[in-house]
C-alpha positions in Angstrom: 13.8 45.1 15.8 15.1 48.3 14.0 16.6 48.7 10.8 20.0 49.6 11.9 20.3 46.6 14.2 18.9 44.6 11.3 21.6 45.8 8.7 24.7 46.2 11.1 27.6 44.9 9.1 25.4 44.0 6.0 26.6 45.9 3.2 24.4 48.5 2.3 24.8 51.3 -1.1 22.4 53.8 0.2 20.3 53.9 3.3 17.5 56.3 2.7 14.8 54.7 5.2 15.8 55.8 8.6 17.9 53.4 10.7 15.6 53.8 13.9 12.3 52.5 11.8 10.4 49.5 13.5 10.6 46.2 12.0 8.0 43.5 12.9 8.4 41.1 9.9 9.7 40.4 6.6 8.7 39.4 3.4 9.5 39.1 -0.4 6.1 38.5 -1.8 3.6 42.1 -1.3 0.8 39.4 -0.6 2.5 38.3 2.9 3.1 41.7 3.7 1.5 43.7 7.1 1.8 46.9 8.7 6.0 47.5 9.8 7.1 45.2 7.1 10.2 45.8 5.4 9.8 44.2 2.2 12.6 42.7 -0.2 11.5 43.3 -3.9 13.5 40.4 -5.8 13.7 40.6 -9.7 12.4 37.0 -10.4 12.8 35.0 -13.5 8.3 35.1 -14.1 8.0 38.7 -11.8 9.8 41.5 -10.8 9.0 42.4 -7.1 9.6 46.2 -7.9 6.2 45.7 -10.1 4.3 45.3 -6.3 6.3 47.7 -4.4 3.2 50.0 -4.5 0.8 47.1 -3.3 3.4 46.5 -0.7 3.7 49.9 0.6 -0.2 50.3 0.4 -0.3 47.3 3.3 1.5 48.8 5.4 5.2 48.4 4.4 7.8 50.4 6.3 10.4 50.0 4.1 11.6 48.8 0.8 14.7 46.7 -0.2 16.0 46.8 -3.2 19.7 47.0 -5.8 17.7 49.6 -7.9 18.2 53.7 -7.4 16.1 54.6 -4.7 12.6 55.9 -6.7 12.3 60.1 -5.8 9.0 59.3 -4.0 10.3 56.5 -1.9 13.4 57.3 -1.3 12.7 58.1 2.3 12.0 54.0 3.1 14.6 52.8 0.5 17.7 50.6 1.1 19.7 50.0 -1.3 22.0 46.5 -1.4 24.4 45.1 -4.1 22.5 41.7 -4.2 19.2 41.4 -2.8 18.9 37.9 -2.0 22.2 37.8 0.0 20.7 41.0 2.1 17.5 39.1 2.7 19.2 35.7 3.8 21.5 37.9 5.8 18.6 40.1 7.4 16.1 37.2 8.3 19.4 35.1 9.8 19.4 38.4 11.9 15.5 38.7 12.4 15.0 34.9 13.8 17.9 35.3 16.1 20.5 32.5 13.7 18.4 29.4 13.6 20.8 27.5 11.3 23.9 27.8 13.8 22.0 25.4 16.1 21.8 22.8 13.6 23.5 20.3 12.1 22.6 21.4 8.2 22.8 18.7 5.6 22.3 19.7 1.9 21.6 16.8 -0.9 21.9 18.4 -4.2 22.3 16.4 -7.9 19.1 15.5 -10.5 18.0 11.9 -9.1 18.0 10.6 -5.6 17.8 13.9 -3.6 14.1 13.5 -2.2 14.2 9.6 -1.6 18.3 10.1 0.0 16.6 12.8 2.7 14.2 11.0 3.9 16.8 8.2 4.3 18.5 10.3 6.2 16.0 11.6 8.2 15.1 8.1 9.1 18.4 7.8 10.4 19.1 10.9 12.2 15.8 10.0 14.0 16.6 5.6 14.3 19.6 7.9 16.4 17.5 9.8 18.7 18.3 13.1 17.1 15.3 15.6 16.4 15.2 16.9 12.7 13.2 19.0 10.4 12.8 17.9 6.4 12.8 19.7 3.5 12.5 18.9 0.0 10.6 18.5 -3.3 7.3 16.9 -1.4 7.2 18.5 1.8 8.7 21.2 4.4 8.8 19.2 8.1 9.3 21.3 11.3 8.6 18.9 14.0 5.0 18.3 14.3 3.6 20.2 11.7 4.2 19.9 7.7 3.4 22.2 5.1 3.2 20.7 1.3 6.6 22.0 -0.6 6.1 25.1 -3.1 10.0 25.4 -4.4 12.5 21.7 -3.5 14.4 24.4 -1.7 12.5 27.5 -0.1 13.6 31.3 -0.5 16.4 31.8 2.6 13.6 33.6 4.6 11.4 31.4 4.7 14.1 28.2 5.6 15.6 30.4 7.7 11.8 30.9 9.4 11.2 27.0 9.7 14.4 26.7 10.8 13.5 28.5 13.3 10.5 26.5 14.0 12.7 23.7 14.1 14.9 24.8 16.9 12.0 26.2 19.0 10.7 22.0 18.8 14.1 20.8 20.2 15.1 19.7 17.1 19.1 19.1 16.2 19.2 19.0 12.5 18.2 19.8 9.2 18.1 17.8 6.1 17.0 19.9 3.2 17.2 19.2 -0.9 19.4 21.7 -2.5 18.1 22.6 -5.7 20.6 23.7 -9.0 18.3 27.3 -9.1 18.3 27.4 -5.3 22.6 27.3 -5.6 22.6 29.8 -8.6 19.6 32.2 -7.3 21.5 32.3 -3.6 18.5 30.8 -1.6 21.3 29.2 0.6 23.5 31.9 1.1 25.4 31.8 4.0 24.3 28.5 5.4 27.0 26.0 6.9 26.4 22.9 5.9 27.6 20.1 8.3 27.0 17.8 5.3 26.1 18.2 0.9 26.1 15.2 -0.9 25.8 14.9 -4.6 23.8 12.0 -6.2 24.3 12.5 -9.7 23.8 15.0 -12.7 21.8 13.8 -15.8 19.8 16.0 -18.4 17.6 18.6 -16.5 17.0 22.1 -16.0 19.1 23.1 -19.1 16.3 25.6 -20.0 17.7 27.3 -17.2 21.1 26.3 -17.1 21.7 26.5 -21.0 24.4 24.0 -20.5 26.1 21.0 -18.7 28.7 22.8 -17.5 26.1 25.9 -16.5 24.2 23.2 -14.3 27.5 21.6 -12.9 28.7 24.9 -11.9 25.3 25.9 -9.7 25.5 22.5 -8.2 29.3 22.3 -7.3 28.7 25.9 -5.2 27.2 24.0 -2.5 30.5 22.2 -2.1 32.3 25.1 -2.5 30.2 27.1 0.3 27.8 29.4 -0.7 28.9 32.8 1.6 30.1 30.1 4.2 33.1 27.8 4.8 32.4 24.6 2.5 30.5 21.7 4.6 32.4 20.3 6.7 31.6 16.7 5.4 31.0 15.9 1.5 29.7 12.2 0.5 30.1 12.0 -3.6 28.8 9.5 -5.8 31.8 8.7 -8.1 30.1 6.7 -10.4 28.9 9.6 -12.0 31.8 11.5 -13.9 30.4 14.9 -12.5 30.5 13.8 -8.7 34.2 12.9 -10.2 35.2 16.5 -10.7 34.2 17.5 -7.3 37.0 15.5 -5.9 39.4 18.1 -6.7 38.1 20.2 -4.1 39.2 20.5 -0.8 37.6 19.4 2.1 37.6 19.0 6.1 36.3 15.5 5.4 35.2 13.4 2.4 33.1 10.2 1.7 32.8 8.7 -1.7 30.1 6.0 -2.5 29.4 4.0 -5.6 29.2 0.5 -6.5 32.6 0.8 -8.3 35.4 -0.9 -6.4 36.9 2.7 -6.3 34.6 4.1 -3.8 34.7 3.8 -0.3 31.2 3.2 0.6 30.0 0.0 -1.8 27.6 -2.7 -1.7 28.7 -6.7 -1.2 25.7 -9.8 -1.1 22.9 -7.6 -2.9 20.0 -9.2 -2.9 16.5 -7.6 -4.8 13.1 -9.2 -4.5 9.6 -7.7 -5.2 10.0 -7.1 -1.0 12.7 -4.5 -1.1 16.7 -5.0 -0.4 19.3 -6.6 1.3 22.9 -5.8 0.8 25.9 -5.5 3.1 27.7 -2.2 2.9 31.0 -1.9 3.3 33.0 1.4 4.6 36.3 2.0 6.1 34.4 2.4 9.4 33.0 -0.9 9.1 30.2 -3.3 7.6 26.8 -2.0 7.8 23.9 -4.7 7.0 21.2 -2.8 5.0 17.3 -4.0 4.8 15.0 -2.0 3.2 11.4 -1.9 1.8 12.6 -0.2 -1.1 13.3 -0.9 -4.5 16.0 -1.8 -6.7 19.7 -1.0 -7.2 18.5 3.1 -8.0 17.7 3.5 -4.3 20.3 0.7 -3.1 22.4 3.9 -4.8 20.2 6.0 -2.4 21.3 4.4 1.1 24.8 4.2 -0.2 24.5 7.7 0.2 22.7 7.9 3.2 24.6 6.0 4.7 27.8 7.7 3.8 26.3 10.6 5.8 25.3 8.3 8.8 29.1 7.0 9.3 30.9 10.6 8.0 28.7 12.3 11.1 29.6 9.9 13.8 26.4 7.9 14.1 26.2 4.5 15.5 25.9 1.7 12.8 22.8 -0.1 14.0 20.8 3.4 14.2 22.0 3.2 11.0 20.7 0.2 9.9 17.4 0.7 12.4 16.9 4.5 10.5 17.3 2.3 6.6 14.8 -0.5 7.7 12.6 2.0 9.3 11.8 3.8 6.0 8.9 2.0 4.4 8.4 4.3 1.3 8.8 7.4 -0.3 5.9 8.9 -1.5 5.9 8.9 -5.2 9.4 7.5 -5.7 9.6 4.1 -7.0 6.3 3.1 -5.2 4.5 0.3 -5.2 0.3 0.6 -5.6 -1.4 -2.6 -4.1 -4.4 -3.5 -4.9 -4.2 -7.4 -5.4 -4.0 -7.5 -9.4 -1.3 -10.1 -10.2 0.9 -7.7 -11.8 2.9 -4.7 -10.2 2.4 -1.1 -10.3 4.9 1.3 -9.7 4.7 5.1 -9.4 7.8 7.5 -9.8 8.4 11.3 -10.3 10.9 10.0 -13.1 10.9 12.7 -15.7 14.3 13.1 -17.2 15.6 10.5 -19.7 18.2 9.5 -17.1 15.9 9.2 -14.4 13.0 7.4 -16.8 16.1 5.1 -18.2 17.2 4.3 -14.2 13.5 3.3 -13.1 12.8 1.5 -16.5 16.1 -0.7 -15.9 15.2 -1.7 -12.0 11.3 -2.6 -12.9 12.7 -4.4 -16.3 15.1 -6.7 -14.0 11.2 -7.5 -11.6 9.1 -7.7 -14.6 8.8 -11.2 -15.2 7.1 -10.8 -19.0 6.0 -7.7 -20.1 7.3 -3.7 -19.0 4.6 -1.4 -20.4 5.2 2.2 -19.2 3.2 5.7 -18.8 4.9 9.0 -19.2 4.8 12.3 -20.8 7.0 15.5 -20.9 6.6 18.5 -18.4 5.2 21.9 -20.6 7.0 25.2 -21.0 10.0 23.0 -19.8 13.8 22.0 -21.7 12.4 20.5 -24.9 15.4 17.9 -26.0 15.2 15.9 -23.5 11.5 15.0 -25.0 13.2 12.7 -27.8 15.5 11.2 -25.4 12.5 10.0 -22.8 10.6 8.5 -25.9 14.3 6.9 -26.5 14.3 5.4 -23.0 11.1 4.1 -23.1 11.0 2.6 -25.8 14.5 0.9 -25.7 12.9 -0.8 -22.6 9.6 -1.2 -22.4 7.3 -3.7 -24.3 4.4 -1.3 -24.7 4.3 2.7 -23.9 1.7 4.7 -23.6 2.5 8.7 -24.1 0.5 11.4 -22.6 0.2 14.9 -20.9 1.7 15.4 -17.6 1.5 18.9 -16.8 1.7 20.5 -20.4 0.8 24.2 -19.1 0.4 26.5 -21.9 1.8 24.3 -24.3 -0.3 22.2 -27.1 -0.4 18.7 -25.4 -0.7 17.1 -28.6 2.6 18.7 -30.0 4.4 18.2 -26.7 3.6 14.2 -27.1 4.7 14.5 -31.0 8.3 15.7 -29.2 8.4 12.4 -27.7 7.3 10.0 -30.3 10.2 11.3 -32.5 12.5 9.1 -29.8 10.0 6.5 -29.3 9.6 5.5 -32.8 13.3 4.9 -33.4 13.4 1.8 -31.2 10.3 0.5 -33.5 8.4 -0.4 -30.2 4.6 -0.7 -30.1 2.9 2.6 -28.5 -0.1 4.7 -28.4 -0.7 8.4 -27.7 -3.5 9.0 -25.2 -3.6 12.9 -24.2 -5.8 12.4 -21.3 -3.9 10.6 -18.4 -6.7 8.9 -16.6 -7.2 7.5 -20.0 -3.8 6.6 -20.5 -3.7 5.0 -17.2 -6.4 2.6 -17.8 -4.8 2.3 -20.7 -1.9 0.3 -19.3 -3.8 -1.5 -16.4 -5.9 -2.7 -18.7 -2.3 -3.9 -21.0 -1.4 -5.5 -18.2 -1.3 -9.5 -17.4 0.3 -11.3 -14.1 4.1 -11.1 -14.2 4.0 -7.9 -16.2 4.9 -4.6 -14.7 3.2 -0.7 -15.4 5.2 1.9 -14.3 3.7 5.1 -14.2 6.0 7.6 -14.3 6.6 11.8 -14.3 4.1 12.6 -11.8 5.2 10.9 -8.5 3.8 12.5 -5.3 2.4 15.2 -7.4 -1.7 15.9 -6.8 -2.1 17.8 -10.0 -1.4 18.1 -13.4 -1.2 22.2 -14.7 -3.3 22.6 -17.5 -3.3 26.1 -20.1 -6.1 27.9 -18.0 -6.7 26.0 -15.2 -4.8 23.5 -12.5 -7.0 20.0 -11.5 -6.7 17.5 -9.1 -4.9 14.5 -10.3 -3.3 11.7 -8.4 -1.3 9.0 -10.7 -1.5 6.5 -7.1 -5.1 7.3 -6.6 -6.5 7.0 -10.3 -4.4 3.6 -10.4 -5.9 2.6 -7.4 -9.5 3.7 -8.3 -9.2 1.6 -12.2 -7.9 -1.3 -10.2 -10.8 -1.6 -8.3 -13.2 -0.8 -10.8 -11.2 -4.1 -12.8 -12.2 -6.1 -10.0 -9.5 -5.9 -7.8 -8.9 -4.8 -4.2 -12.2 -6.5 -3.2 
């Protein structure tokens, strides 16, 4: 493709690089780059991509994207835009021929409930017979093949590739998490979204954000459309004051869930047993009978929503209920590690106070004596909401044990005095145990039958991000490794 064809109609505020130049691929990072690139240098919040425009150019790149002043010496292969990251959605849209206008694109933004609330979805859009690629905090999905997730939400190049990838499997749809930095950086400019649904907004990100109403404003651009019409279908959670705001917004079609009497999508006859739930969900389309292997009323919140999106697009209530019932686990959300010990252990990427507070309430209500807890407080990331985790804990656990999870350049030992400041207001017993394989065993060990562990902040990670060096670490596989070496799972 050449340039010209590739920037017809995009805004452009100078065009140095000639409009007849060759184009065989794209890229933002200098490392992907090959010879007839046209490379996109982005101004990041760790890198600037004008730092590798050399390296770039010294691979092979034809031409350079930028909303700097063409350099004298490259001004021959410059293009100049007034945002970069709209040009490059808008360019690779272009390249890859408009994947996202064959698919039905729904978008789950909010703090908690966006990865386990996609794969709920997905489970339905599939119960229906309807072909869709995933992507999200734990994994990008394009039919048969799966890549491990770097961002929750990619740059739009590389969606906009998978997308691709999606369509070229037969696949229909799309069911992506919509991150609050994806909204505010533009990753998802121009997509039309058939469907956004917001879960919530706690405490998170406001290193970033600086503010609640910083973090409510990224998030409530997805409803607003982003470069595009707004979705054509929003499902809001209004039990949380936020998802309350976005009602004043119009929209082709809306869907509000809760377990308030005010929403429209609400559970009747719950039921929660150590073997997931059962609940009948009511809607003005009907009663839908929900089973599920998951856990407690934080993900009964989570096919609320789902479902919401099932009904609001037309699909049959018993794929529906089929895609809910289908849907064993998530990994790393709320999930249970079985090894035969008589008491039950839970892991969960909880790690916001909210999110710790949500999955301390559901295992309290299943613990029948003791709640003993494991969690620590992410490095070079918002520091009040340390206090407030400790707070959480405490308040309602029996025993904590604090440690590192991911403390990156940060003292791990100072990070965990954060924490205790929190903790130690509730009075509850604790102990501080830097190293987490310790601090696991820690708790296992705590344990007796009835009780439950809940190992929380690491989820479906496989790492933990130390100063100098990143190792492998597994909170479901060191659990399950301690349990056997107890005697267990024999």
């Amino acid at each position: 493709m050449r340039l010209g064809e590739l920037f017809r109609g995009l805004q452009t505020l100078e065009m140095g690089a000639e409009a007849g130049t060759e184009i065989s691929a794209l890229a933002y990072d200098s490392r992907r780059v090959q010879p007839g690139t046209l490379f996109f240098a982005i101004q990041g919040a760790k890198a600037d991509g004008h730092a590798f425009v050399p390296r770039a150019l010294e691979r092979g790149a034809v031409g350079i994207v930028s909303e700097l002043a063409a350099p004298a010496e490259w001004a021959s292969r410059w293009v100049r835009v007034p945002k970069i990251r709209r040009a490059l959605a808008d360019a690779a849209r272009t390249f890859y021929s408009q994947p996202d206008s064959h698919l039905q694109l729904i978008g789950i933004t909010g703090t908690n409930g966006k990865t386990t609330t996609c794969y709920l979805v997905e489970s339905i859009l599939r119960a229906a017979g309807i072909r869709s690629g995933l992507f999200g905090t734990i994994e990008y999905r394009m039919g048969d093949s799966a890549l491990p997730a770097v961002n929750t939400t990619p740059e739009s190049l590389d969606l906009i590739s998978y997308f691709s990838q999606v369509v070229e499997w037969g696949g229909k749809a799309a069911v992506m998490e919509v991150s609050s930095h994806a909204l505010a950086q533009e990753r998802v400019w121009g997509f039309q979204f058939s469907a956004a649904v917001f879960t919530n907004l706690t405490r998170d990100h406001l290193d970033y954000h600086k503010d609640f109403d910083g973090y409510f404003a990224a998030k409530r651009r997805l409803f607003e459309g982003l470069g595009a019409p707004p979705p054509e279908l929003a499902v809001i959670n209004v039990d949380d004051p936020w998802g309350v705001k976005l009602l004043e917004l119009p929209y082709a079609k809306r869907l509000t869930y809760g377990f308030n009497n005010g929403a429209q999508i609400k559970p009747k006859q719950v039921r929660y047993s150590g073997e997931g739930i059962e609940a009948t969900v009511v809607a003005p389309m009907g009663k839908v009978e929900i089973k599920s292997s998951l856990l407690g009323r934080v993900n009964l919140a989570n096919i609320l929503a789902a479902t919401a999106v099932g009904l609001g697009l037309d699909i049959p209530k018993p794929s529906i209920e089929e895609g809910i019932a289908s849907l064993k686990a998530v990994p790393g959300r709320f999930q249970r590690i079985d090894e035969g010990q008589p008491f039950l252990v839970l892991v969960d990427y909880a790690h916001t106070d909210d999110a710790l507070r949500n999955v301390l309430k559901t295992a309290r209500e299943m613990a029948r004596d003791h709640l003993i807890v494991v969690f620590g407080c992410g490095g070079e990331r918002d520091r009040t909401k340390r206090p407030l985790m400790g707070e959480a804990a405490g308040s309602l656990c029996d025993f904590t044990v604090l440690t590192s999870d991911n403390p990156r350049s940060e003292d791990p030992l100072l990070i965990i005095s954060d924490a205790v400041v929190g903790l130690q207001r509730t009075g509850k017993p604790y102990v501080a145990e830097v190293d987490r394989e310790k601090a696991i065993r820690r708790a296992l060990e705590e344990a007796r039958e009835g009780d439950v562990v809940v190992l929380a902040g690491k989820g479906h990670e496989t790492y933990q991000v130390l100063k100098d060096q990143t190792i492998p670490f597994d909170d479901r596989e060191v659990a399950k490794s301690i349990l056997r070496e107890m005697g267990y799972g024999r």
